[in-house]
C-alpha positions in Angstrom: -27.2 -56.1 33.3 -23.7 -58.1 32.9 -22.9 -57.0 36.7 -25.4 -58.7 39.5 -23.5 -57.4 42.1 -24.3 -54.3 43.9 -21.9 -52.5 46.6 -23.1 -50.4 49.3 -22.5 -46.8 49.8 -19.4 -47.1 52.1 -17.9 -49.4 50.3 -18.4 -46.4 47.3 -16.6 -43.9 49.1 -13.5 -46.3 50.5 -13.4 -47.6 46.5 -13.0 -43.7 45.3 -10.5 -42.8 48.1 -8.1 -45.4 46.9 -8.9 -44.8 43.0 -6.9 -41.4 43.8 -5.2 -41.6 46.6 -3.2 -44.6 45.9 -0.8 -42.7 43.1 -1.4 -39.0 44.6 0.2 -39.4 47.9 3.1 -40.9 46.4 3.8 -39.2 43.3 2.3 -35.4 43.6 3.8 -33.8 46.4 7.0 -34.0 44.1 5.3 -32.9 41.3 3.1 -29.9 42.7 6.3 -28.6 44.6 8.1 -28.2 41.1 5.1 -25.3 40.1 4.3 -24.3 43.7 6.7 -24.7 45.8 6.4 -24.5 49.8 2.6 -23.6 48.9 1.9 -27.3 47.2 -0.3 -27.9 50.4 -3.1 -25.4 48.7 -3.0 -27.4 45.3 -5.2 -30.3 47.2 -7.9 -27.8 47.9 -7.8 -26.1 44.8 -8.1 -29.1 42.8 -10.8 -30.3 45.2 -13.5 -28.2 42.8 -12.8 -29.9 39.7 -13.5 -33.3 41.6 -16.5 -32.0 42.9 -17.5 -31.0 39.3 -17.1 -34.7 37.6 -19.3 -36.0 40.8 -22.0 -33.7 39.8 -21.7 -34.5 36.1 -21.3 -38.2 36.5 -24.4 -38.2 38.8 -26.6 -35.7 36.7 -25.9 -38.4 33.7 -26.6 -41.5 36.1 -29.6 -40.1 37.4 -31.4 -39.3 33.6 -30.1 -43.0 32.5 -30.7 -45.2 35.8 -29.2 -48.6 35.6 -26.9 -47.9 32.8 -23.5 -47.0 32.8 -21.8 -44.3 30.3 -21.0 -46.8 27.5 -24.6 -47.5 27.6 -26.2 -44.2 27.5 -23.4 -42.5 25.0 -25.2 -44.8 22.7 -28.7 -43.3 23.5 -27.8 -40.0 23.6 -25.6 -39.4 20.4 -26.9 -42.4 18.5 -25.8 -46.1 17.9 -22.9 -45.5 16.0 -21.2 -41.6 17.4 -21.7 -43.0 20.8 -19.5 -46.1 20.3 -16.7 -44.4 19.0 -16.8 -42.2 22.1 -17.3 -45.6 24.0 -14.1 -46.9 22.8 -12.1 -44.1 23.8 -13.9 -44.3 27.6 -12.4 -47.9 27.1 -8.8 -47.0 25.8 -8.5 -44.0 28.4 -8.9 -46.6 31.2 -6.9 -49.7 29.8 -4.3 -47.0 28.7 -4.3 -44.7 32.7 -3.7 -48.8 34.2 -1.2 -49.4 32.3 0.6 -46.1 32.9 -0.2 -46.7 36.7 1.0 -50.6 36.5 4.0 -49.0 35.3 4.2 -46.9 38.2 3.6 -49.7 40.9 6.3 -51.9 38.8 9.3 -48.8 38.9 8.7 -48.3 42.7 8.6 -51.8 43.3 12.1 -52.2 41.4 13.5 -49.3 42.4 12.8 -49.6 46.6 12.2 -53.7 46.5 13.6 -55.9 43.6 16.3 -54.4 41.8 17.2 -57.7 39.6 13.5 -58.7 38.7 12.8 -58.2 35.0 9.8 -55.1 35.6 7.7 -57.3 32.8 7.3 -60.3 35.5 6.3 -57.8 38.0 3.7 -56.6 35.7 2.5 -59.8 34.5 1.6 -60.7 38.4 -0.1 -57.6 38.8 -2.4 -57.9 36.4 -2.9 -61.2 37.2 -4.1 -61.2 40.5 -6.4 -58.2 39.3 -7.6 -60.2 36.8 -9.0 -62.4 39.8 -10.6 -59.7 41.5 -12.2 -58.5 38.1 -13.7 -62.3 37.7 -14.7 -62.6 41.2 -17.5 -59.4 40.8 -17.8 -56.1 41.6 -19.4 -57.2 44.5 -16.7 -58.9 45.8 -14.3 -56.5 45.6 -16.6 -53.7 47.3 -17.4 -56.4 50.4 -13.0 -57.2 50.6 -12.3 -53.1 50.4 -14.9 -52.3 52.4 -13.4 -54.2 55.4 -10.1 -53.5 55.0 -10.0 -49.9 53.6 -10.4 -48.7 57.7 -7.6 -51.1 58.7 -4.9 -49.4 56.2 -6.4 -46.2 56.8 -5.9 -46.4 60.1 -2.4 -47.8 59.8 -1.6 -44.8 57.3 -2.5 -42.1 59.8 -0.4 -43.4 62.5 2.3 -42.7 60.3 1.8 -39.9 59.1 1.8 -38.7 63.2 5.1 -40.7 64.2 6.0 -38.6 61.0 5.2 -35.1 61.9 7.5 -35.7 65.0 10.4 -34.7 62.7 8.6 -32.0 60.2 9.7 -28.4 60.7 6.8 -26.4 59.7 8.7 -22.7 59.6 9.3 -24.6 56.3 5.8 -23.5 55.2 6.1 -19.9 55.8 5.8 -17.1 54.2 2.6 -18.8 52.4 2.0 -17.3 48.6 5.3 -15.6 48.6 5.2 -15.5 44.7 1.6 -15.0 44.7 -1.3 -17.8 43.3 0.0 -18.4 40.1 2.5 -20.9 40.9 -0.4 -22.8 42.6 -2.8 -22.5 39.8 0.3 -23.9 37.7 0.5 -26.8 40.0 -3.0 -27.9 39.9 -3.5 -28.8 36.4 -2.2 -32.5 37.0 -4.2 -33.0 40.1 -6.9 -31.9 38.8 -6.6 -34.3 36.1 -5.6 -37.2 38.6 -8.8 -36.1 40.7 -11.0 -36.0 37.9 -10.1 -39.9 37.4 -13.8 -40.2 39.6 -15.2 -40.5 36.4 -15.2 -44.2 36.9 -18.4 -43.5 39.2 -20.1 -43.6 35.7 -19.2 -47.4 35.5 -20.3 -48.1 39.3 -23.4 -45.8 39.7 -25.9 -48.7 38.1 -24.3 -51.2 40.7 -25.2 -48.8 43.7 -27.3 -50.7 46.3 -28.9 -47.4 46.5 -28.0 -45.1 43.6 -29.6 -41.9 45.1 -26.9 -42.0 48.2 -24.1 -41.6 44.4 -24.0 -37.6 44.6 -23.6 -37.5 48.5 -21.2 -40.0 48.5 -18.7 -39.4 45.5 -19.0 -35.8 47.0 -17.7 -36.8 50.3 -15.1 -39.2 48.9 -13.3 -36.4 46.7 -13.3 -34.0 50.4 -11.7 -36.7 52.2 -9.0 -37.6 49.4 -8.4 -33.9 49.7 -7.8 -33.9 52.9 -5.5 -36.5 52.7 -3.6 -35.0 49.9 -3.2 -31.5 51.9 -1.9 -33.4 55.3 0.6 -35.0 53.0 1.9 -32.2 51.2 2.0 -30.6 54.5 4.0 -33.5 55.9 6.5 -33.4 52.5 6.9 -29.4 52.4 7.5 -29.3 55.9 9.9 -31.9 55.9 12.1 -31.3 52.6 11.5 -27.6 52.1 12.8 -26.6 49.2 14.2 -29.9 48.0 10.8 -31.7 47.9 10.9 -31.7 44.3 13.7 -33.4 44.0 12.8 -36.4 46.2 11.6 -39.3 43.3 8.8 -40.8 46.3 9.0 -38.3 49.1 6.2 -40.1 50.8 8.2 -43.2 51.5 11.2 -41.6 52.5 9.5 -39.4 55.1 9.3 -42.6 57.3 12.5 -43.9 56.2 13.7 -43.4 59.8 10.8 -44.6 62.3 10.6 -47.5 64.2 7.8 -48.0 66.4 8.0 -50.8 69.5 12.0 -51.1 69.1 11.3 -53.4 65.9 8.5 -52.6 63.5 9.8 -50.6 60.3 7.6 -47.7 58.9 9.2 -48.4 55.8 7.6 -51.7 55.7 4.1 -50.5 56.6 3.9 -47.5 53.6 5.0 -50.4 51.6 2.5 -53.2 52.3 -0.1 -50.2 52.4 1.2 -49.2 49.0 0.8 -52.4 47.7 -2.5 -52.9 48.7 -4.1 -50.2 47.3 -2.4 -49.9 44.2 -3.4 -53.4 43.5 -7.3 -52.3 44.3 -6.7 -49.3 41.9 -5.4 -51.4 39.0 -7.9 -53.5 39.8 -11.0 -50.9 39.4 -9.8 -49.2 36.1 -9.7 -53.2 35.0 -13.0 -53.6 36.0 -14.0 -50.9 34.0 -12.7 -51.9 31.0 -13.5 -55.5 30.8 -17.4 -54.5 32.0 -17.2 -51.6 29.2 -15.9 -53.8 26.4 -18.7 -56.3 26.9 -21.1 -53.9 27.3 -19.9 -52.5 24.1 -19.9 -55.5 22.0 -23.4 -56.4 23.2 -21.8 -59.7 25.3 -23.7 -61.7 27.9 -20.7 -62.1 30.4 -17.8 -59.9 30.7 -15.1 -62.8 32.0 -13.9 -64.1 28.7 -12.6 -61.0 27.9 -10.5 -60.4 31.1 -7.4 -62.2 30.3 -7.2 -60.9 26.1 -7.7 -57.5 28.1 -5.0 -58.2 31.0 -2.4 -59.1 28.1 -3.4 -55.6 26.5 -2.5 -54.0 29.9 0.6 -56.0 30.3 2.0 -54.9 26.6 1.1 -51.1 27.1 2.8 -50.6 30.9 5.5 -51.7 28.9 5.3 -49.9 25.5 3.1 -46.7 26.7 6.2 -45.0 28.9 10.0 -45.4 27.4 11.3 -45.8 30.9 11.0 -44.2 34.8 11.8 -40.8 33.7 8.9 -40.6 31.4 6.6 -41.0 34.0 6.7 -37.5 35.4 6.8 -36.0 31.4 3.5 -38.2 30.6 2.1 -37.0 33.9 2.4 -33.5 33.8 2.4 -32.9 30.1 0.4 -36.2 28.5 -2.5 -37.1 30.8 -4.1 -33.4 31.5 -5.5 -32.7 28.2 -6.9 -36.6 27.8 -8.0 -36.3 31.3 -9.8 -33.3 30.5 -11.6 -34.5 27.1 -12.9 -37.3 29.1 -13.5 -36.1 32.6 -15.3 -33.2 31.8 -16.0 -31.9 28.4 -17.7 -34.9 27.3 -19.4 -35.7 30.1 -20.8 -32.1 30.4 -21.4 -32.2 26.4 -23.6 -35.2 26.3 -25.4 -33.7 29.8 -26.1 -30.6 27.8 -27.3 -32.8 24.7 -29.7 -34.8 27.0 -31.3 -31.4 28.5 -31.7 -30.3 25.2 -33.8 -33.1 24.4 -35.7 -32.9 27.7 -34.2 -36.0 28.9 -35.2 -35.5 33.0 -33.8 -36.9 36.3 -35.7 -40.0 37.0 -34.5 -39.7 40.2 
């Protein structure tokens, strides 16, 4: 295996809270209130069950092909050549989602932060310090999350409660006014954005105990639901109606708070944004170096991180014309390529591998 590493089950879940949560909270409470209005708080839980559904794939797969990851066993099961041409689009659909995401991190940064710096130089350092978490091992990334993911957790949810100080929550009611349509409507991008768990099927092999994979990716997508429905709460019963107009309604919620007399919640929801967007880019960048190299047969994966961080750079820049073709891409672009990857091949090549009475092995 090109990966020695292993990370523990905790670590697992923190890693898979972040790999959604980071974007979500910031950029779909405006989108889910365009579809659903004051009832975007129920798109979380619908689009909980399609999350659900890539754990149980992913893990079904993982546990028939133990110790190899989906680039390896796509190989196995459709045969040397089919399966690396559906290889290489696992690769492009996560060096292409990072660099739409790096896009996103570099428009919020210039937009709330730094105005006058070029948004390619802002990229550029990005993907450089994830390219130094990629080289330093799976393992070491899982260890550095895994003691800080409770710190900014914590940090998080005491804002969210200095927040709810100034939400009016009559702004909820009357709940499914114009009936479940409108919430169906708003689910297909989350769903999509939750499926993005399908990166378990890079990290199940480096488990430290691969059987705890299906418990654990299962509890990670109900806690980044609940996080998702307190903050659509927070957003609908703050803005009301004009929550869809707001272009990051997270961070303006706490535009206002100081706690102690001094410290800005402004500051905070940026530092905490920061972080995990940078462990987000960072994890889709893992999975394409360590799928490349798996692909091409290579012995070590690091070579190939910088050619693939210069990739990354050149398509945050050339994948999205500009900051209003972020919310097109995302509700009208990503679903269906989501969905081809997420689940329809995944549950193809499952339904291949029963077929040919491939069993659990575990």
């Amino acid at each position: 295996m090109l990966e020695k590493g292993k990370i523990s089950s905790i670590a697992l879940v923190f890693l898979l809270i972040d790999l959604v949560g980071a974007t979500a909270v910031v950029f779909l409470p405006a989108l889910t209130a365009k579809f659903a209005g004051r009832d975007a708080w129920l798109v979380p839980v619908i689009s909980t069950i399609p999350g659900i559904v890539v754990i149980l794939l992913v893990t079904a797969l993982g546990r028939r092909f133990p110790g190899k990851t989906i680039i390896e066993y796509l190989q196995i099961i459709l045969g040397n050549w089919p399966g690396k041409a559906v290889a290489v689009l696992y690769i492009f659909f996560f060096i292409h989602t990072n660099g739409v995401i790096i896009r996103q991190f570099g428009e919020l940064i210039t937009t709330m932060m730094m105005p006058r710096t070029p948004i390619v130089v802002l990229h550029t350092i990005f993907v450089l310090l994830a390219a130094y978490a990629v080289r330093s091992g799976l393992e070491v990334i899982g260890r550095l999350w895994e003691l800080t993911f409770p710190w900014v957790f914590i940090l998080y949810v005491i804002l969210l409660l200095f927040s709810f100080q100034k939400a009016e929550f009559h702004r909820l009611l009357p709940v499914l006014e114009n009936g479940f349509k409108p919430v169906l409507q708003g689910s297909i991008t989350p769903s999509a954005w939750r499926g993005e768990v399908i990166i378990l099927a890079m990290f199940l092999p480096y488990l430290a105990e691969p059987s705890q994979g299906r418990r654990m990716g299962i509890w990670s997508v109900i806690i980044i639901g609940a996080i998702l429905i307190a903050d659509a709460v927070l957003n609908t019963a703050m803005f009301g109606p004009s929550t869809d107009r707001q272009v990051f309604p997270s961070f303006t919620i706490v535009d206002e708070i100081i706690i102690g007399g001094f410290f800005r919640a402004d500051v905070a929801i940026v530092i905490i944004w920061l972080v995990t967007m940078l462990i987000k880019i960072t994890l889709f960048y893992y999975a394409a170096v360590l799928g490349t190299a798996q692909l091409l047969n290579m012995k070590d994966y690091k070579p190939i991180t910088l050619p693939i961080g210069v990739i990354l750079t050149a398509l945050s820049i050339l994948s999205i014309e500009n900051a209003t073709g972020i919310p097109a891409y995302a509700t009208t672009g990503y679903p269906p390529f989501a969905y081809l990857v997420e689940w329809v091949i995944p549950l193809a090549v499952l339904l291949i591998a029963a077929v040919r009475g491939v069993k659990p092995k575990y």
